[in-house]
Backbone bond lengths (Angstrom), bond angles and torsions (degrees), N, CA, C in turn:
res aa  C-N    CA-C-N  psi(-1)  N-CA   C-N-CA  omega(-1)  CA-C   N-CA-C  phi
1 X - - - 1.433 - - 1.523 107.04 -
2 X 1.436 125.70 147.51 1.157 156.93 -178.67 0.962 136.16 -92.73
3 X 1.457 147.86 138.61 1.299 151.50 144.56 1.350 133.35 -120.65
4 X 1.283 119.10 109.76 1.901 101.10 179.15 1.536 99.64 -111.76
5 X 1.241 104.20 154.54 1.937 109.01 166.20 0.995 102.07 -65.29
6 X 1.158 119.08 158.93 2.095 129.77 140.04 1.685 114.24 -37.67
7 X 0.971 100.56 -45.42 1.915 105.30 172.90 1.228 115.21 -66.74
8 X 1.410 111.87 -18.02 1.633 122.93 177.81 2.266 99.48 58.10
9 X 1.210 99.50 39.49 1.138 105.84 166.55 1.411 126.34 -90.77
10 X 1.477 114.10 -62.28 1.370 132.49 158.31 1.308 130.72 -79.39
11 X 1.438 118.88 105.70 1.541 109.88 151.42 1.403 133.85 -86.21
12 X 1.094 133.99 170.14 1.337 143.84 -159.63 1.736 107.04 -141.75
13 X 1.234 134.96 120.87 1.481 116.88 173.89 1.764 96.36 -140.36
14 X 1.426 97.45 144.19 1.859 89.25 156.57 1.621 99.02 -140.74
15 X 1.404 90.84 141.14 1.812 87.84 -173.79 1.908 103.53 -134.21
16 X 1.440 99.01 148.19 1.551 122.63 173.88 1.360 109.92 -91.49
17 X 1.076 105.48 130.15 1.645 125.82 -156.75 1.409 121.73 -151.38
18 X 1.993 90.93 123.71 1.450 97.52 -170.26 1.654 118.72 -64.56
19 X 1.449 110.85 11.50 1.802 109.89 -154.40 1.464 108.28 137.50
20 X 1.185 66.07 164.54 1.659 91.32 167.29 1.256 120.17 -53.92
21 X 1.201 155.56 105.80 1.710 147.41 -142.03 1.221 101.68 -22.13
22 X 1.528 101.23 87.80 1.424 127.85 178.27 1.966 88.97 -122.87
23 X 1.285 118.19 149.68 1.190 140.43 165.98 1.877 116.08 -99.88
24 X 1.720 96.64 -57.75 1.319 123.12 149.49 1.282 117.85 -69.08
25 X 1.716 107.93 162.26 1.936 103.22 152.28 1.261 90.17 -116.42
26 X 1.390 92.08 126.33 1.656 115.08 171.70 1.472 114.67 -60.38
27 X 1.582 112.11 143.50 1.616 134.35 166.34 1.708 99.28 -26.22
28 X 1.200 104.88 137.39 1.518 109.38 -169.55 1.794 144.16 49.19
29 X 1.398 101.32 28.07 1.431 120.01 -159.96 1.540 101.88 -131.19
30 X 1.560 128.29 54.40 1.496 136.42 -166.78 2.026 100.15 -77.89
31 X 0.810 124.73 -18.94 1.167 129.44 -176.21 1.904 126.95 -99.27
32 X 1.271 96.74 112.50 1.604 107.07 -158.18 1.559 117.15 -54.14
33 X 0.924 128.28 -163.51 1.649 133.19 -165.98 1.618 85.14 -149.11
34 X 1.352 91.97 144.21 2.059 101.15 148.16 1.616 106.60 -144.04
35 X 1.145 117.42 -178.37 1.339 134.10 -118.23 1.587 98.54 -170.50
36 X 1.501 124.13 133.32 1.127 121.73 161.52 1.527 126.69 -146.96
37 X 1.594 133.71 144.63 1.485 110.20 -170.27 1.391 78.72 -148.72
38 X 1.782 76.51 143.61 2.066 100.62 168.12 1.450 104.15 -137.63
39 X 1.436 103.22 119.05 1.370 94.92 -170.97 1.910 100.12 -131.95
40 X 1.230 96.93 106.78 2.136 119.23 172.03 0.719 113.35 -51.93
41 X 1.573 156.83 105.76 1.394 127.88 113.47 1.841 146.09 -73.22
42 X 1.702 108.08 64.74 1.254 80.70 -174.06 1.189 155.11 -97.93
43 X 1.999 89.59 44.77 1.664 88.16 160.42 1.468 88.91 174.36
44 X 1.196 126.23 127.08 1.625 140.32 172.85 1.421 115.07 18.95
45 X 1.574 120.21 -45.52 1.354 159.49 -134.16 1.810 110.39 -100.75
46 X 1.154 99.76 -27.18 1.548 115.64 -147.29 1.651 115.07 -161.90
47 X 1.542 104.38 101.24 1.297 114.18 164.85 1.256 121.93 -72.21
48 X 1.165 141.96 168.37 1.582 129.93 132.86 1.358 98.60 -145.46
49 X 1.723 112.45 146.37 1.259 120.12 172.58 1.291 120.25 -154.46
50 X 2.019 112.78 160.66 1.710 97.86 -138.48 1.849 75.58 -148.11
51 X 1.388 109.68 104.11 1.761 98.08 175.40 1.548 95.43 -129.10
52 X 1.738 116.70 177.66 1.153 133.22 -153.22 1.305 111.56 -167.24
53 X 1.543 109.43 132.25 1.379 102.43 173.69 1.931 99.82 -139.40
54 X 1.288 94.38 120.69 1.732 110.34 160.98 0.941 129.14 -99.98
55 X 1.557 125.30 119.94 1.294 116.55 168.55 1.732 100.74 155.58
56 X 1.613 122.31 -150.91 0.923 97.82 -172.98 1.824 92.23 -132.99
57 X 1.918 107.47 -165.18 1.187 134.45 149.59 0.917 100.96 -118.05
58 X 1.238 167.21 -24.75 1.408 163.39 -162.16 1.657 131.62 -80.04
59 X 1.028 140.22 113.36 1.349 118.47 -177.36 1.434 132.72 -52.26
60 X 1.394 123.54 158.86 1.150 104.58 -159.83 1.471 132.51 -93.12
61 X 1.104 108.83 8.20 1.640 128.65 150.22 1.307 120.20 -55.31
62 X 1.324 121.10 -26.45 1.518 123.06 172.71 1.537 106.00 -86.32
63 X 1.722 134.03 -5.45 1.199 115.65 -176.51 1.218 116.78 37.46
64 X 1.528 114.91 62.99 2.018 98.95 175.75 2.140 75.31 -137.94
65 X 1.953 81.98 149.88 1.422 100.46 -169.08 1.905 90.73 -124.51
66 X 1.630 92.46 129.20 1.293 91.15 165.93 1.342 116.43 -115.58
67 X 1.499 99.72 149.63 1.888 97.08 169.95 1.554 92.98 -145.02
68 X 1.261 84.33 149.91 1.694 121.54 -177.86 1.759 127.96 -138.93
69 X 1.025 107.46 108.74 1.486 122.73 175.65 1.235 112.29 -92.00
70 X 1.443 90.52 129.72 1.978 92.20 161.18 1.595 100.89 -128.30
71 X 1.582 105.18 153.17 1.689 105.94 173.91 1.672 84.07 -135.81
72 X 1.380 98.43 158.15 1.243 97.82 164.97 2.042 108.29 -170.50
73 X 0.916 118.55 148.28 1.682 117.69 -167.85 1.792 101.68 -132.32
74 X 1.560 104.89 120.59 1.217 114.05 176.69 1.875 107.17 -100.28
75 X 1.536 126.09 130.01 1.416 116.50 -169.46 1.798 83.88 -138.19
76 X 1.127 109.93 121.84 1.432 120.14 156.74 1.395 108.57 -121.21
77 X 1.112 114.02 113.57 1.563 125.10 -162.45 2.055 101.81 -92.82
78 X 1.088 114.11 -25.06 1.381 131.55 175.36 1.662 121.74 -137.51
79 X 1.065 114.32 165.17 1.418 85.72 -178.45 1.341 127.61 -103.86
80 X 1.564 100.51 22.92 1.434 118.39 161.43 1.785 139.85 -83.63
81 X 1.486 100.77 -24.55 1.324 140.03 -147.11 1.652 98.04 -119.04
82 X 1.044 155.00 123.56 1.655 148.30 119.36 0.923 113.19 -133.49
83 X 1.464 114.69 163.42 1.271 142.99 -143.27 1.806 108.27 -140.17
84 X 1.729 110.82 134.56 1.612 98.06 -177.11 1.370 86.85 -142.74
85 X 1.058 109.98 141.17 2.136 134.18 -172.23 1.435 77.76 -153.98
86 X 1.987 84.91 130.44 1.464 125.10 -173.38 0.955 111.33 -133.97
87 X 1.372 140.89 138.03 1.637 123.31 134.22 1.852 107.30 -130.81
88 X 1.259 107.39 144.57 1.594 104.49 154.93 1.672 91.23 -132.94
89 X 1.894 81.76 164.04 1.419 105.98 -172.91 1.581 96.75 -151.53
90 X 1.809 108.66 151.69 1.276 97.80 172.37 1.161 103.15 -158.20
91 X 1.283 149.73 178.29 1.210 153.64 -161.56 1.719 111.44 -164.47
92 X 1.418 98.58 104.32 1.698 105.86 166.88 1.211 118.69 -147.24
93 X 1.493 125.32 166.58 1.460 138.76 173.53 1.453 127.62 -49.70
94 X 0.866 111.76 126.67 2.251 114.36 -154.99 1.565 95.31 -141.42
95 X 1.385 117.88 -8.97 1.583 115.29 169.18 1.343 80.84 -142.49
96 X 1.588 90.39 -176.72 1.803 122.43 -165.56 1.265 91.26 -81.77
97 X 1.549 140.65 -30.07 1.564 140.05 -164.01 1.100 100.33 -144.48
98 X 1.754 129.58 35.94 2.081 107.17 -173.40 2.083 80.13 -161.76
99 X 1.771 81.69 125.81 1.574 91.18 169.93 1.713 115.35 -116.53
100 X 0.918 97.17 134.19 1.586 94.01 -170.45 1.289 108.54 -101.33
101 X 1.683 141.85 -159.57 1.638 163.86 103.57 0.883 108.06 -53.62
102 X 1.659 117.45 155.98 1.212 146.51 85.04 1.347 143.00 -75.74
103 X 1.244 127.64 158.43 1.686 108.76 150.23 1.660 84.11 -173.51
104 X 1.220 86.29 -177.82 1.614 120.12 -170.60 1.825 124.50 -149.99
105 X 1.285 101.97 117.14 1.335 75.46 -177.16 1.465 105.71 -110.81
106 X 1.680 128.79 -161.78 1.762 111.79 -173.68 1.663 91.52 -168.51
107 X 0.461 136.91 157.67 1.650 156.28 160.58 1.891 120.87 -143.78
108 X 0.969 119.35 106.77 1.333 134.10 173.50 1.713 119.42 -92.51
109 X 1.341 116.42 133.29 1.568 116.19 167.39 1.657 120.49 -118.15
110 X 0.895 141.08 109.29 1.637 125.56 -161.21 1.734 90.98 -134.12
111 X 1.481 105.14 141.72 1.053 111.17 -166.81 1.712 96.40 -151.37
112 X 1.445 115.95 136.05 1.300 130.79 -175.78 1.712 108.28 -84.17
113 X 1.340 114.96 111.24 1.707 111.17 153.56 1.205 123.44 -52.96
114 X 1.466 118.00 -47.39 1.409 108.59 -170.06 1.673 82.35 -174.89
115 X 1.972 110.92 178.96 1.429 108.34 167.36 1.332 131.72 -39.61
116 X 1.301 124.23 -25.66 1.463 128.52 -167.66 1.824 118.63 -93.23
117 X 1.840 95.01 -34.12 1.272 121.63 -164.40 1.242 143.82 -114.92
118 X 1.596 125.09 95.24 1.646 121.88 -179.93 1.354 113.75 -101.73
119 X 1.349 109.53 -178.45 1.145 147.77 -172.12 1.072 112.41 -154.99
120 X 2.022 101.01 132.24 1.957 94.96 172.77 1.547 89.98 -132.14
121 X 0.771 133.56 -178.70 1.501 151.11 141.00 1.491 126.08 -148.74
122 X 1.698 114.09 111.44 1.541 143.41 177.45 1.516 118.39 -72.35
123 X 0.965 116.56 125.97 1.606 123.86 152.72 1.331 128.57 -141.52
124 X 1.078 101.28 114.89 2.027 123.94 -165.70 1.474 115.20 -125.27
125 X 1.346 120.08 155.58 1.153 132.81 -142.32 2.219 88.57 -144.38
126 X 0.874 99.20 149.39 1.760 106.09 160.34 1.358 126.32 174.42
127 X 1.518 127.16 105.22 1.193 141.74 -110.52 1.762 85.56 -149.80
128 X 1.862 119.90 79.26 1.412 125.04 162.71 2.039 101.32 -112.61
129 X 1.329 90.64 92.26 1.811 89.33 -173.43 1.258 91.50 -80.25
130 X 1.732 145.33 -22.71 1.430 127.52 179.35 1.410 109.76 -97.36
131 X 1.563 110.32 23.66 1.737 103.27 169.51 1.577 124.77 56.22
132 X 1.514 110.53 19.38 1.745 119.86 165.77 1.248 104.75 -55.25
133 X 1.244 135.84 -64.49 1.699 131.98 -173.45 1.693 108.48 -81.37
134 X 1.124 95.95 -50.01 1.815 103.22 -171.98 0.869 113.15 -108.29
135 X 1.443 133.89 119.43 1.461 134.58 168.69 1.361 119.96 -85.59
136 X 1.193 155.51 134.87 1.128 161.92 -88.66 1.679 103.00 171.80
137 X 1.294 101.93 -87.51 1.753 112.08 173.14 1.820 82.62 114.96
138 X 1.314 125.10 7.02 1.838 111.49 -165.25 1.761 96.97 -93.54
139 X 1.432 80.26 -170.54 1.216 99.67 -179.56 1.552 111.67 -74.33
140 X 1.604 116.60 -52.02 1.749 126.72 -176.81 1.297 114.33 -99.00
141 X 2.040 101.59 9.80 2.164 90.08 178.10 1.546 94.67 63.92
142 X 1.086 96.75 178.28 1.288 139.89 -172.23 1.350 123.24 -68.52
143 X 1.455 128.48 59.64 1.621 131.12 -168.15 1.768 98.84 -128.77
144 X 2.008 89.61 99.22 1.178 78.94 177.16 1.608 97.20 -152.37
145 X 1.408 113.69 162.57 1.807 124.30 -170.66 1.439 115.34 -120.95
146 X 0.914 121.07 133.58 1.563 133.31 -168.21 1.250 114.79 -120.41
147 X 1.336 130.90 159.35 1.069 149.83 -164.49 1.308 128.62 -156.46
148 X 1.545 131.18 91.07 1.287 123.59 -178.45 1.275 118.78 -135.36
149 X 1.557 125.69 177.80 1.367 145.96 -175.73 1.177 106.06 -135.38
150 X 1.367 121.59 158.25 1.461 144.12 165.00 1.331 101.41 -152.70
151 X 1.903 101.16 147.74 1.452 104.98 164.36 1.698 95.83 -133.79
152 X 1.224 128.69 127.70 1.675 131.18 -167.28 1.444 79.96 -119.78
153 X 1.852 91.91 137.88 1.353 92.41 168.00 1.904 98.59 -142.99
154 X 1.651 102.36 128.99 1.606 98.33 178.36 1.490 118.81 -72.53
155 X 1.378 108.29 136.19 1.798 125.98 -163.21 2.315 86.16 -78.90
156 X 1.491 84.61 -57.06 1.315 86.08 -178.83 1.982 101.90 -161.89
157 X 1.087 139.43 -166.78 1.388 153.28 -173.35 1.918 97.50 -50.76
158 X 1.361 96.01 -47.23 1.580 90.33 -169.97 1.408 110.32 -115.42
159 X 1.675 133.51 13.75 1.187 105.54 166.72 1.828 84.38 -147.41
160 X 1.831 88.73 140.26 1.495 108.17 -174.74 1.784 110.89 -114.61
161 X 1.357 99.55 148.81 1.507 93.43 -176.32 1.411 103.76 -120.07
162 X 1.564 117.84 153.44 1.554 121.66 -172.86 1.607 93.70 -118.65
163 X 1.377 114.84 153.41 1.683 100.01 137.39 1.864 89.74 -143.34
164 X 0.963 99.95 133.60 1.793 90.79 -176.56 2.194 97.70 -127.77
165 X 1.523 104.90 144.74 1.698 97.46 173.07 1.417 82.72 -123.02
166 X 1.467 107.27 149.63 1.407 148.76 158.88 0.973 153.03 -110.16
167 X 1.702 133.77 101.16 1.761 128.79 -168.67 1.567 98.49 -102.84
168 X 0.973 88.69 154.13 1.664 111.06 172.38 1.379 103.94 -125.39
169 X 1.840 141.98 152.52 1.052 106.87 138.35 2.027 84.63 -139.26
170 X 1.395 101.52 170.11 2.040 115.76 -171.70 0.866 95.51 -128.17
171 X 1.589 116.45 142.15 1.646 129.02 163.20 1.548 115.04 -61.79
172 X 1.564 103.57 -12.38 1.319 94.67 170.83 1.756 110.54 -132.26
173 X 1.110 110.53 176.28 2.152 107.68 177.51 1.355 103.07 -65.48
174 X 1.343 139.18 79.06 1.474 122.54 152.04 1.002 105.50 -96.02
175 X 1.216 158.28 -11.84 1.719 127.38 158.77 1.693 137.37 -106.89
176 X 1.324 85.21 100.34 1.920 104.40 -152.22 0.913 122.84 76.60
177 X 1.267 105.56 29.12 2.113 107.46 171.26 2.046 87.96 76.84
178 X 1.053 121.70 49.28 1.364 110.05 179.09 2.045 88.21 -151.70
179 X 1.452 104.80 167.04 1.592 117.39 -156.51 1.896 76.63 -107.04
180 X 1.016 147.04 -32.42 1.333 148.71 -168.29 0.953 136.22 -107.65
181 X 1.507 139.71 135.86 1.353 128.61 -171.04 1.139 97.30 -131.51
182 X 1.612 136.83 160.21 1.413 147.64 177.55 1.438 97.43 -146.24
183 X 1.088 108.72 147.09 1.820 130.11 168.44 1.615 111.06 -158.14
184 X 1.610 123.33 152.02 1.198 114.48 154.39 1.756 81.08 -147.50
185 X 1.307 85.63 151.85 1.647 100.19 -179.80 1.410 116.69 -146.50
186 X 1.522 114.79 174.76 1.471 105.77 174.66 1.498 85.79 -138.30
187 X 1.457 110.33 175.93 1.747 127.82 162.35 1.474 93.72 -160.11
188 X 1.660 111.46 174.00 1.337 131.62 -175.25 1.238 101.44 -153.56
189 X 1.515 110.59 126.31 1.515 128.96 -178.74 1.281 108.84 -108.54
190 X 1.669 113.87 129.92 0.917 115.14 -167.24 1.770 111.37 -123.21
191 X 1.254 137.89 94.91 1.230 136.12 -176.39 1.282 124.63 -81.56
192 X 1.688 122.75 99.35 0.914 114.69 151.82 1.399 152.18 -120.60
């Protein structure tokens, strides 16, 4: 269920939920989920938004309750220029008696060359040392920071081009027994 103002500034939502990005409710999961979103606009310029999810993935013999926050603030100060600061965080059961964190935080900069041409550049952080979201098999889970670029450039209305490079690096070897990851890639989107 829904709410918008008359100013169409504020929304309001609370939602019933099969799970954790569940479509279904999974075999042994009798107990519902909710869901919540607040989403600001106060003023052309400036998003802010505040959602939530309670409840679980787990069956319900394990009694484990998850919750998860996300915040996040969109600011385009021109309409060349915006800016995105993120964090989610969440907290659930990863042993029979031991609840741990997550979270993540993200900051984005994307900036327009011209009609055809952007640029973004990302830097994110995500820090599950008891392996609730990411399993690992390590010693510190999953604590690792990234770093990337993209430059998209439109061919024409219906086909877009990417080339984006990417670092990763982990406090511990998860990718190929190595602390570092590198990628640069391209794709092409094609709308028709």
């Amino acid at each position: 269920m829904g709410y918008t103002s008359k100013d169409e500034k504020l929304y309001l939502s609370a939602l019933y939920l099969n799970g954790w990005q569940k479509i279904a409710r999974p075999d042994g999961i009798q107990n519902p989920s909710f869901g919540t979103q607040i989403n600001y606009k106060p003023s052309k310029n400036l998003v802010l938004n505040y959602s939530t999810f309670l409840g679980t993935d787990k069956p319900d013999s394990l009694n484990a309750f998850r919750q998860f926050h996300n915040f996040y603030l969109m600011y385009e100060p021109t309409s060349k220029f915006g800016i995105i600061a993120g964090l989610d965080i969440g907290r659930d059961k990863f042993s029979p008696n031991q609840v741990g964190t997550w979270y993540s935080p993200v900051l984005i900069f994307r900036q327009s060359l011209n009609d055809k041409t952007r640029i973004a550049f990302r830097g994110e952080y995500y820090s599950d040392p008891n392996q609730i979201i990411i399993a690992t098999g390590t010693t510190n889970g999953f604590q690792t920071y990234g770093f990337s670029s993209n430059l998209d450039y439109d061919l024409n209305e219906k086909v877009k081009f990417r080339v984006e490079g990417k670092m990763y690096h982990s406090k511990d070897k998860i990718f190929a027994n190595q602390n570092n990851n590198y990628s640069l890639s391209t794709n092409m989107s094609i709308k028709f």
